[in-house]
C-alpha positions as CSV (number, residue, x, y, z in Angstrom):
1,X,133.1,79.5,128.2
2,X,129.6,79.7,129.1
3,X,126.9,79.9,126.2
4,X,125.0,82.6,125.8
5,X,121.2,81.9,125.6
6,X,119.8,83.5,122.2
7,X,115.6,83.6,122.2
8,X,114.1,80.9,119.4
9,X,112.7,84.7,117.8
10,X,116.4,86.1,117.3
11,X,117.4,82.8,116.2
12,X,114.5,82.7,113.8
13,X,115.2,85.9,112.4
14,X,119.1,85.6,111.9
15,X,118.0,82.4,109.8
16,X,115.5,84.3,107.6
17,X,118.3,86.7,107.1
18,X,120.9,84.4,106.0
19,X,118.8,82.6,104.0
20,X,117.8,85.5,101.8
21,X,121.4,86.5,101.8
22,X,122.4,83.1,100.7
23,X,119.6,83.4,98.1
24,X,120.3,86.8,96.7
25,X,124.5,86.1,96.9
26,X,123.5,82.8,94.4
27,X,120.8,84.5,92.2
28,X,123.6,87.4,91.8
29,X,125.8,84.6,91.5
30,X,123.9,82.8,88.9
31,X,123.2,86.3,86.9
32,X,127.1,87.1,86.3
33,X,127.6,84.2,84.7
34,X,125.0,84.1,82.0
35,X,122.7,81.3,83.8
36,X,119.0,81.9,84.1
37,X,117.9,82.2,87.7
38,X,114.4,80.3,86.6
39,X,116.8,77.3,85.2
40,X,118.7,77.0,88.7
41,X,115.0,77.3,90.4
42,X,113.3,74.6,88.1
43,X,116.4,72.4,88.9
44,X,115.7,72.5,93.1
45,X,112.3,72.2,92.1
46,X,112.6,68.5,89.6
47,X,115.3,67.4,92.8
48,X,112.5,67.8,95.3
49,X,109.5,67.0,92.9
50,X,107.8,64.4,95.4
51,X,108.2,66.9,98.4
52,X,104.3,66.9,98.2
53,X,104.0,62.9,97.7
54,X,102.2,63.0,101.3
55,X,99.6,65.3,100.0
56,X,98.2,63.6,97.5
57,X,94.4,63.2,97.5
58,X,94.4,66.4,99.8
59,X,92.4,69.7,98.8
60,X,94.1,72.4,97.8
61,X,93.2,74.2,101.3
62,X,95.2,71.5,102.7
63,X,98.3,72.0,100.6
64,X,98.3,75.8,100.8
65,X,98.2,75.5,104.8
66,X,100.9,72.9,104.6
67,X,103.0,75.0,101.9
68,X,102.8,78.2,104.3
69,X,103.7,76.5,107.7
70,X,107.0,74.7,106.1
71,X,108.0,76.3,103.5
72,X,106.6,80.3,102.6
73,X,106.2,82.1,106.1
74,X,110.0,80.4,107.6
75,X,111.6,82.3,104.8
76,X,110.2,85.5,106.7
77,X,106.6,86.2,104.9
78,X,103.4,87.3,105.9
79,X,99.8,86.0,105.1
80,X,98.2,89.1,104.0
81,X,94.8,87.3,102.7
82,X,93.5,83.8,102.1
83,X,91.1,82.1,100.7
84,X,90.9,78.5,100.9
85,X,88.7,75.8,100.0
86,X,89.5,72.1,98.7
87,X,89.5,73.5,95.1
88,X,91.6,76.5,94.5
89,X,93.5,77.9,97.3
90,X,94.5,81.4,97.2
91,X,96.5,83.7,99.3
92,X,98.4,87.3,99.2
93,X,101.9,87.4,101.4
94,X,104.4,90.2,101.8
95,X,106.9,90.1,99.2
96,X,110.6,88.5,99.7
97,X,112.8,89.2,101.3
98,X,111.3,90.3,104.4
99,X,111.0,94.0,104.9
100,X,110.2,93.3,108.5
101,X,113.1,90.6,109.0
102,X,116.0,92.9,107.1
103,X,115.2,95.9,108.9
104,X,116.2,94.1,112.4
105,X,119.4,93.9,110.8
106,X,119.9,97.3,109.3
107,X,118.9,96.6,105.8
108,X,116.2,96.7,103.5
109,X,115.4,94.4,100.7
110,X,116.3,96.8,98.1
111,X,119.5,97.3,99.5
112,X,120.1,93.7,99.9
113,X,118.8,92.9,96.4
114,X,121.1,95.8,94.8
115,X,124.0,94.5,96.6
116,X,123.8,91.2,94.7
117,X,122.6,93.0,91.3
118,X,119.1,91.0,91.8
119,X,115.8,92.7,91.0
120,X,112.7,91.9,93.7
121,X,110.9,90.2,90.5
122,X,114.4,87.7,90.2
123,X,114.0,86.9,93.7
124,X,110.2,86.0,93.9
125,X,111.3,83.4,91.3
126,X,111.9,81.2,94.2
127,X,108.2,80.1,94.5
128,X,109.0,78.4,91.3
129,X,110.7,75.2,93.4
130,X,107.1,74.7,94.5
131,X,105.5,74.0,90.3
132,X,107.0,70.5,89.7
133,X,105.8,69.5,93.0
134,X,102.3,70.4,93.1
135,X,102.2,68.7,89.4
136,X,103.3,65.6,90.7
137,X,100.2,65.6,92.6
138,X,97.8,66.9,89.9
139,X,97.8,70.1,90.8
140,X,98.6,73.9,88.8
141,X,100.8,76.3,91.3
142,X,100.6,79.8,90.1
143,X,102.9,82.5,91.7
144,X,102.8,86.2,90.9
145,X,104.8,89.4,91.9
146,X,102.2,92.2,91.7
147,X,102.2,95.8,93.3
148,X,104.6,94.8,95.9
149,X,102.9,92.0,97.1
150,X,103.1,88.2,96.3
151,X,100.0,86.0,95.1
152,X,100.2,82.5,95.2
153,X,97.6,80.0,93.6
154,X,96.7,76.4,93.9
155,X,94.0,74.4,92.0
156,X,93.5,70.9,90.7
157,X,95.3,70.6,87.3
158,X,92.5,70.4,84.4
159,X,90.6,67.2,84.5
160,X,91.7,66.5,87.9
161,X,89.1,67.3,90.6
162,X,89.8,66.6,94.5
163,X,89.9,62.7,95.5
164,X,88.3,62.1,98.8
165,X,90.4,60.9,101.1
């Protein structure tokens, strides 16, 4: 049987999908039986605590750029706005799931949320994963569901400024 070739953009795609299935399936999952969603998130976040070991001593700009190429925009986000300097890094993205990724596949995220009995705001609380590791490297992770859109912070943690590299 000969393989079919598949473009590295439908691959791409079908992965963000399943993913957020995946996601949604184990929040809803996680939901009927009474366990907090934020609990299950904080646990993936202590098991990969020193997923950001590497950084340390790098600005925040540094991190953020880091965070968004391997971890926020392969689950399917956009970069709406940035701002980045080597002491607070700040940036808006499109919300999760992706509208733009779901649609391809005939669905929307509130459909794919309802299915699972997840609100958007449940889901967003995946960003959590990313708090224990920018501690470990003295350094305050803030992530926010507002209007829609997703806000993501990162600044030294008080009384921790930059070290040069």
């Amino acid at each position: 049987m000969a393989q079919e070739r598949i473009s590295k953009t439908v691959l791409l795609d079908g992965a963000q999908m399943a993913l957020a299935a995946y996601l949604a399936a184990t929040m809803g999952f996680l939901k009927e039986r009474g366990i907090d969603i934020k609990d299950w998130v904080g646990y993936i976040g202590e098991a990969f605590a020193d997923m950001l070991g590497a950084m340390e001593g790098a600005g925040a700009d540094e991190i953020m750029e880091h965070l968004l190429a391997l971890e926020f925009r392969p689950m399917g986000v956009e970069v709406l706005s940035s701002q980045l300097s080597a002491d607070k890094a700040g940036v808006k993205l499109t919300s999760l799931p992706s509208k733009n990724v779901l649609e391809k596949f005939g669905t929307t995220p509130e459909e794919l949320l309802e299915g699972f009995g997840v609100t958007q705001r449940e889901f967003a609380a995946i960003y959590g994963i990313f708090d224990a590791a920018a501690e470990a490297i003295g350094f305050n992770f803030t992530h926010e569901l507002r209007g829609g859109k997703q806000l993501l912070s990162l600044e030294p943690a008080a009384g921790k400024k930059k070290r040069a590299k």
